[in-house]
C-alpha positions in Angstrom: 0.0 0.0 0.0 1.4 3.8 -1.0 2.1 5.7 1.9 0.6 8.8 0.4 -3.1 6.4 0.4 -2.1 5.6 3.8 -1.8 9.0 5.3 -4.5 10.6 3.4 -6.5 8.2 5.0 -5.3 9.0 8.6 -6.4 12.5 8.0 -9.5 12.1 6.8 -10.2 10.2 10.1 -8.4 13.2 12.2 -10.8 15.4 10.1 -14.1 12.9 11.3 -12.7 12.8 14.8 -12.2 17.1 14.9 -15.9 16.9 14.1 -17.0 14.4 16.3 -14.9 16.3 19.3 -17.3 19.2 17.8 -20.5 17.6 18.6 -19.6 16.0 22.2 -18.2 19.5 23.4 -21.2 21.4 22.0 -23.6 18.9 23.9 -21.2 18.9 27.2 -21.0 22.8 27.0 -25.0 22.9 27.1 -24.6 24.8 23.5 -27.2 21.7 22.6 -30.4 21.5 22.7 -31.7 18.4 21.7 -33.8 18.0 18.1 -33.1 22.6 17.8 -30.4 24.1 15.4 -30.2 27.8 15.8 -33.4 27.5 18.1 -35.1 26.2 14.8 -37.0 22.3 14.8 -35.1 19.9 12.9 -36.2 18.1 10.5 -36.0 14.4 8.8 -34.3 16.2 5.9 -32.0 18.1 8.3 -31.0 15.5 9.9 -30.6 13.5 6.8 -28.4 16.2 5.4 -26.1 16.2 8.5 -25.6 12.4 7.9 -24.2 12.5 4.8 -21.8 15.7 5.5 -20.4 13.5 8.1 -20.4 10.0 6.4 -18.4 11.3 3.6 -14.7 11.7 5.8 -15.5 7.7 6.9 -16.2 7.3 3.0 -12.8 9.0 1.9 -10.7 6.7 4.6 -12.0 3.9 2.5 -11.5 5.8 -1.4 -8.5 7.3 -0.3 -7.1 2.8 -0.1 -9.1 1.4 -3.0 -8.5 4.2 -5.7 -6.0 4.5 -8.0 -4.2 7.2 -9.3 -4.7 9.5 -10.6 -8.2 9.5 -9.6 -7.6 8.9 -6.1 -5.5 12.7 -6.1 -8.7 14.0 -7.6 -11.1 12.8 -5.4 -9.2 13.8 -2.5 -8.7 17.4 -3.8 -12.1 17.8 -4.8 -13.8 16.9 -1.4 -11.2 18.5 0.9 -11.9 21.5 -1.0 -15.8 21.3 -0.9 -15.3 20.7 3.4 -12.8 24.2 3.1 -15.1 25.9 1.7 -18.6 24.1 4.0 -16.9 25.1 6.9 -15.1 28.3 6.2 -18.5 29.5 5.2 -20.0 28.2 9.0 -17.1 29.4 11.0 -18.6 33.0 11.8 -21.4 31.9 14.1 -19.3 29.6 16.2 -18.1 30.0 19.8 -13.7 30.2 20.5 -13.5 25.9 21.2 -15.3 25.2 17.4 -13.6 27.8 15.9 -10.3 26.4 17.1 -11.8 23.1 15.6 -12.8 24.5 12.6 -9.3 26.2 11.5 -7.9 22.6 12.7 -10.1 20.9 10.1 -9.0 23.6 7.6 -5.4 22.9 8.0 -5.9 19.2 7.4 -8.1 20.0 4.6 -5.2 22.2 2.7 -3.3 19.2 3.7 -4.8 16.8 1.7 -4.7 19.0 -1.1 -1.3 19.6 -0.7 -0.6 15.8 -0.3 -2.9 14.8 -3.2 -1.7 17.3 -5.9 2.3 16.7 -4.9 2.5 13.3 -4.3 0.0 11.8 -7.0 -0.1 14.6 -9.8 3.7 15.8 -9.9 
């Protein structure tokens, strides 16, 4: 197995974890309210949309190992750029501890790009 598969893979699970840190210190920080987003009811498309923003870093660990190259590199450059831009976009209306998170998951984001366009393109 490439290393370059192997580590892209490792960040896309840092970048799940980051957000899963998110969520637990959101519910422990009392920030939650359960079945509310932004004091608004959520609903069965809501929450359907939330699964799939965070289903697709568990899907990349698993591309990022069974694709090859080059379309591996452009996979991985397409999606970390589409999470830069989702959460650079949400980053505004966040208290200090998800910002932190959120510039975390942007550096690992620019990461993958940088890993994906240098080790598989060039």
């Amino acid at each position: 197995m490439d290393d370059v598969k192997i580590t892209l893979s490792f960040i896309w699970v840092s970048v799940m974890l980051i957000y899963l840190l998110g969520d637990v210190l959101r519910i422990f920080s009392g920030d939650f309210k359960p079945g509310e987003v932004d004091g608004k009811p959520v609903t069965q498309k809501m929450y359907f949309g939330m699964a799939i923003i965070m289903v697709i870093p568990i899907i990349m660990v698993v591309l990022s190992l069974i694709l090859d190259y080059p379309v591996v590199s452009w996979v991985n450059i397409i999606v970390a750029i589409f999470f830069f831009g989702f959460n650079l976009i949400g980053i505004k209306g966040y208290k200090a501890y998800d910002k932190f998170l959120i510039i975390v998951s942007l550096v690992f984001n620019v990461l993958t790009v940088w890993y994906a366009w240098t080790r598989f393109l060039f």
